[in-house]
N, C-alpha and C positions, 0 to 999 in steps of 0.2 A: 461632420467630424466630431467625435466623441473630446469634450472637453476631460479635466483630471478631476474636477468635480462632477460632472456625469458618472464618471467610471467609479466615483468614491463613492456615489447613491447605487449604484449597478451590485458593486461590493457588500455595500451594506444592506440593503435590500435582499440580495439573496442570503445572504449569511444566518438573518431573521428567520427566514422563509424556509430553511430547511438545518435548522436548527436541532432539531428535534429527530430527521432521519442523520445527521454527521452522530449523534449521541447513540443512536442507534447498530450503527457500524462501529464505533471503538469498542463498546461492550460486546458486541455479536466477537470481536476477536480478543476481547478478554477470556469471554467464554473457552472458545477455542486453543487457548493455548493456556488454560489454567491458573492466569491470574484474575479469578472473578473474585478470592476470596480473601477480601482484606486482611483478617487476624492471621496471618501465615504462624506468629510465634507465638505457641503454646504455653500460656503463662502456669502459675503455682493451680490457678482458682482453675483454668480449664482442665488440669490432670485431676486434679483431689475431686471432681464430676466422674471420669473415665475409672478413680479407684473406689468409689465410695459404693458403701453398703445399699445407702438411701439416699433421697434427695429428699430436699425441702419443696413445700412448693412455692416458694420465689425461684428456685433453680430449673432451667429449663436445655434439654440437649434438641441443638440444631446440627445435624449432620449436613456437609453441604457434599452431596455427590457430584460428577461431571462425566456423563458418557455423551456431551454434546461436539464435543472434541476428537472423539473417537469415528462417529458417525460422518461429521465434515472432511475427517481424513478419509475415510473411505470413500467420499462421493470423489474427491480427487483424486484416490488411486485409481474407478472407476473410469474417471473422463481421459488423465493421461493414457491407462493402458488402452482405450477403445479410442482413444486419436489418431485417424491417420495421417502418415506424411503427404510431401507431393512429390510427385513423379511429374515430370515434362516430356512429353512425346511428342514426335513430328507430327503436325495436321497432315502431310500425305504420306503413309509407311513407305511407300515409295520414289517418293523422287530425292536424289539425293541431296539437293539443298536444304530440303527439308529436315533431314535425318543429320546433315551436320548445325542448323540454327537449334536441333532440339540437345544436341551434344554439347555445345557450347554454351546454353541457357542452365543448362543442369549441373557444368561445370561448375560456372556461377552463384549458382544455389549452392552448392557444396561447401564453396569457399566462404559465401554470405552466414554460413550456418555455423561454419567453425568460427568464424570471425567472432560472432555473436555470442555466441555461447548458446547455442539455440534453444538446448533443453532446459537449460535454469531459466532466461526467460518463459517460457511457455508454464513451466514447473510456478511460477508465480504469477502468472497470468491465472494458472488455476483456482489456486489458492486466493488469489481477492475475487476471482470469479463466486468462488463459494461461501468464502469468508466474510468479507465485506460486502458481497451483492451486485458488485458492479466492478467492471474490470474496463481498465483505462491504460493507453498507453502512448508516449511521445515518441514521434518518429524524426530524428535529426540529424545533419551530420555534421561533425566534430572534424575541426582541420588540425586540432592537437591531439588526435589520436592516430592508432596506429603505430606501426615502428618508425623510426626515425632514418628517412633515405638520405639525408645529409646535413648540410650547415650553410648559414647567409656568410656570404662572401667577409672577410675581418677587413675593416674600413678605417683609412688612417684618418688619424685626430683633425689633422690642419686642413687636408686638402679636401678629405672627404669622399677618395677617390679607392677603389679595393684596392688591396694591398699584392701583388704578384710574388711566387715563386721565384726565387732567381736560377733555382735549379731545375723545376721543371715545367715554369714559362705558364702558369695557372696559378688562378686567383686563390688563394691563402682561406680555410675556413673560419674560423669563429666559433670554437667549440660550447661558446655561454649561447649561441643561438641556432638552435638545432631545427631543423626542417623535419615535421612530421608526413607521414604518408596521408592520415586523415584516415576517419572512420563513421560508417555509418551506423545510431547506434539508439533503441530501444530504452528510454524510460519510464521505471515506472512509476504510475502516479494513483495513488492512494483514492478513493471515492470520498471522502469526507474530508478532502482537498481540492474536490473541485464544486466550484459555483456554476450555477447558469442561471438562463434566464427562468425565473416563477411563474411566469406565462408558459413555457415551454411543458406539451404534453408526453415528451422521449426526453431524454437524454440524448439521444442519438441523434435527432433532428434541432438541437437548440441554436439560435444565431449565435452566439457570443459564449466563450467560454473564460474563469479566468481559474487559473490554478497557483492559488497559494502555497508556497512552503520555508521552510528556514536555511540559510543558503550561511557558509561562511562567511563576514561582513572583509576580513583580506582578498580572499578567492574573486570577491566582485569589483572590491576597488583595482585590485589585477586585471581585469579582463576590461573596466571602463577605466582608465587613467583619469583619459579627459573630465570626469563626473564622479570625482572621487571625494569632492566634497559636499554631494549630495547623500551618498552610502556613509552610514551612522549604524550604531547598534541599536536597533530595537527597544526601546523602554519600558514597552505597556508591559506590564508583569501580568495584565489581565489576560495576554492573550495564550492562550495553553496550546502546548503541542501533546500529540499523541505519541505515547512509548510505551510499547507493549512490554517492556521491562518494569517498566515505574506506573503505567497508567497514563496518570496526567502530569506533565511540569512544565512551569512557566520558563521563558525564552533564554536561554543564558548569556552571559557574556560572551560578546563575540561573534553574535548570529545577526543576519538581516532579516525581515520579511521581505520576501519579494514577490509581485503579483505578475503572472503570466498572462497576458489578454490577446485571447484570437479571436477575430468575426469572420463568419464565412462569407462566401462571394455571398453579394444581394446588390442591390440600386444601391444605398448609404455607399457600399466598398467591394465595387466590381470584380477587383480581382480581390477578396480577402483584407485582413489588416491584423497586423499585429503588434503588440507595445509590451515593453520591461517596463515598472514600478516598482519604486519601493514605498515604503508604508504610507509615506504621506501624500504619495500620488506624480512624486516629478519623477520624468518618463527619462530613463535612461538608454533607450533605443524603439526606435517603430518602424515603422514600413509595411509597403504592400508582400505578402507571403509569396514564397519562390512560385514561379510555374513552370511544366513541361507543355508540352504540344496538344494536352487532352485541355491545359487550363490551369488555372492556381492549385497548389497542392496543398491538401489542410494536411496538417501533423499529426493530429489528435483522432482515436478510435476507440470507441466505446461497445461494452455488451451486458447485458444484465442477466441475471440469473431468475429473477422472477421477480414478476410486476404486478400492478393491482391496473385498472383499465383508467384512463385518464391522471395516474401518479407517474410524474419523470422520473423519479430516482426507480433505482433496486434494490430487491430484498434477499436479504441472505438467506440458505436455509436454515439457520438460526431461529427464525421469526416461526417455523412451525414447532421448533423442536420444545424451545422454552418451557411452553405451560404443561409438557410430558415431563418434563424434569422436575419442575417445583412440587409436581403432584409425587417424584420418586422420592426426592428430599423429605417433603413432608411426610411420607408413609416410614421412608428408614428413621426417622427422627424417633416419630409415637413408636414404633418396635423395640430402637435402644431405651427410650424413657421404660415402657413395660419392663422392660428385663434390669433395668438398673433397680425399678423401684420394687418389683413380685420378684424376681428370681425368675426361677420356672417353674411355669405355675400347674405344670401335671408332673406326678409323679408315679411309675407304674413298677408295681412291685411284683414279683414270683409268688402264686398261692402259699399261701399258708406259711411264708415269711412276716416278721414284723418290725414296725420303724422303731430306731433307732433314735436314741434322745438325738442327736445334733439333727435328725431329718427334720423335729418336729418344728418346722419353721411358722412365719406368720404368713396367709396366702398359699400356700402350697396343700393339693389335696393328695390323697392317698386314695387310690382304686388297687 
């Protein structure tokens, strides 16, 4: 059994260890959606560059293009429009039990799909499928979801006992405590939010997984009462969260870190194991992971978009596009500096016409 200091070297440990590929997926979707380029606001010094006759040479134009954005959105229109659905059909076309188990299972799916919202999932599964390199997602189900089929019985103060109808001989609801239907439901989980193990040669094959994220610090003391003086706000300012609005920013008022820890079945945890933490490692819930009749059911499902042989993580197609872009930037750059600082430098005249005083500039020839 994993102690809360084992799991804190586990955490840290891997954090180190792939350090360097999480830095790699925030920019790969900077890129992608167009905030790579810090100076967005165009100050007095960068226009009077864009109007000027000449430049000095301490003054230098860096155009920054981005058709890496354009390309990642295509590979995803790509994969949605050539993804197909499922269909369920009977194993024997003919015997009728069959034909009504495959009617019923399809039904299911139908309803499973709308419930879901199937296409925005998948529509984001693509998108960090290409984006960030690696696409991850949490399977759970939620007993405060869904519509609300009713209410807990209203319970009097003294006795303790439901409170009855006198009109119509049934127990009285409780409208502050509503009964959800429950839903099963699709999380996504970011790739440079999740740890494994530094040994592990997949992603897909790792024993232990844990998934960091920032959770509302009320939302959690709601759901544990009992351990609600263990849930605090976050202090470290060191630790930074990912916003593809802002980039980077440190934890705000009000957030928790909370560590998600799942190991698959092995010898250590036959059927699986799973723990809630928060930052400084006291467990706010664990146990063995649900099973059906095949076995324990792990939650977590991963895919990668492209690998290097013996590296776990994935690589976005970002990672080929990059050094095609630096080389476009640098090319559009030296083109606007030429024309800022020569003009244009041929100038081609009608025979036996001649230039004009204002043509006769510096750098410009005359054929």
């Amino acid at each position: 059994m994993k102690t809360k200091e084992d799991l804190n070297r586990l955490f840290q440990e891997s954090s180190d260890t792939f350090k360097s590929d999480f830095a790699e997926m925030r920019s790969s979707l900077l890129l992608i959606y167009g905030e790579h380029y810090n100076k967005r606001n165009i100050g007095r010094f960068q226009d009077r560059i864009r109007t000027a006759r000449d430049l000095s040479t301490e003054a230098k134009i860096r155009l920054t293009k981005n058709h890496i954005g354009k390309i990642a959105r295509s590979i995803s229109n790509i994969i949605l429009s050539s993804a197909p659905g499922v269909a369920i059909k009977p194993k024997h076309d003919r015997e009728l039990q069959d034909q009504k188990a495959a009617e019923l299972n399809a039904a299911v799916w139908v309803d499973g799909k709308e419930r879901a919202e199937w296409s925005n999932v998948v529509m984001q599964w693509v998108d960090d499928f290409t984006g960030v390199g690696e696409v991850c997602t949490k399977l759970y189900y939620d007993p405060n979801g869904g519509p609300i089929i009713g209410n807990e019985p209203l319970v009097d103060d003294f006795s303790g006992l439901p409170l009855i109808d006198s009109a119509t001989g049934e127990m009285m609801p409780d409208p502050a405590k509503p009964i959800y239907e429950g839903q099963l439901c699709y999380e996504e989980v970011h790739g440079f939010n999740v740890l494994i193990d530094p040994n592990a040669k997949d992603i897909r094959k790792s024993p232990w997984y844990c998934i960091r994220k920032m959770v509302l610090t009320k939302d959690l003391k709601k759901a544990f009462p009992q351990k609600a003086d263990m849930i605090q706000d976050t202090e470290d300012e060191t630790f930074m969260i990912f916003d593809v609005g802002t980039g980077y920013r440190t934890s705000k008022k009000g957030e928790t870190l909370l560590k998600e820890w799942f190991f698959r079945p092995c010898a250590e945890y036959p059927k699986g194991w799973y723990s809630l933490q928060v930052k400084d490692g006291d467990v706010l819930a664990e146990g063995e992971l649900p099973e059906d009749k095949s076995g324990a059911i792990f939650p977590l499902e991963f895919e990668r978009f492209d690998y290097i042989q013996t590296k776990p993580r994935g690589i976005a197609c970002t990672k080929q596009l990059r050094p095609n872009q630096l080389e476009i930037n640098r090319s559009a750059s030296k083109i606007a500096e030429h024309q800022v600082t020569l003009g244009d430098d041929k100038l081609v005249m009608i025979n036996g016409s001649k230039l004009s005083a204002g043509a006769s500039l510096p750098g410009i020839r005359s054929l």
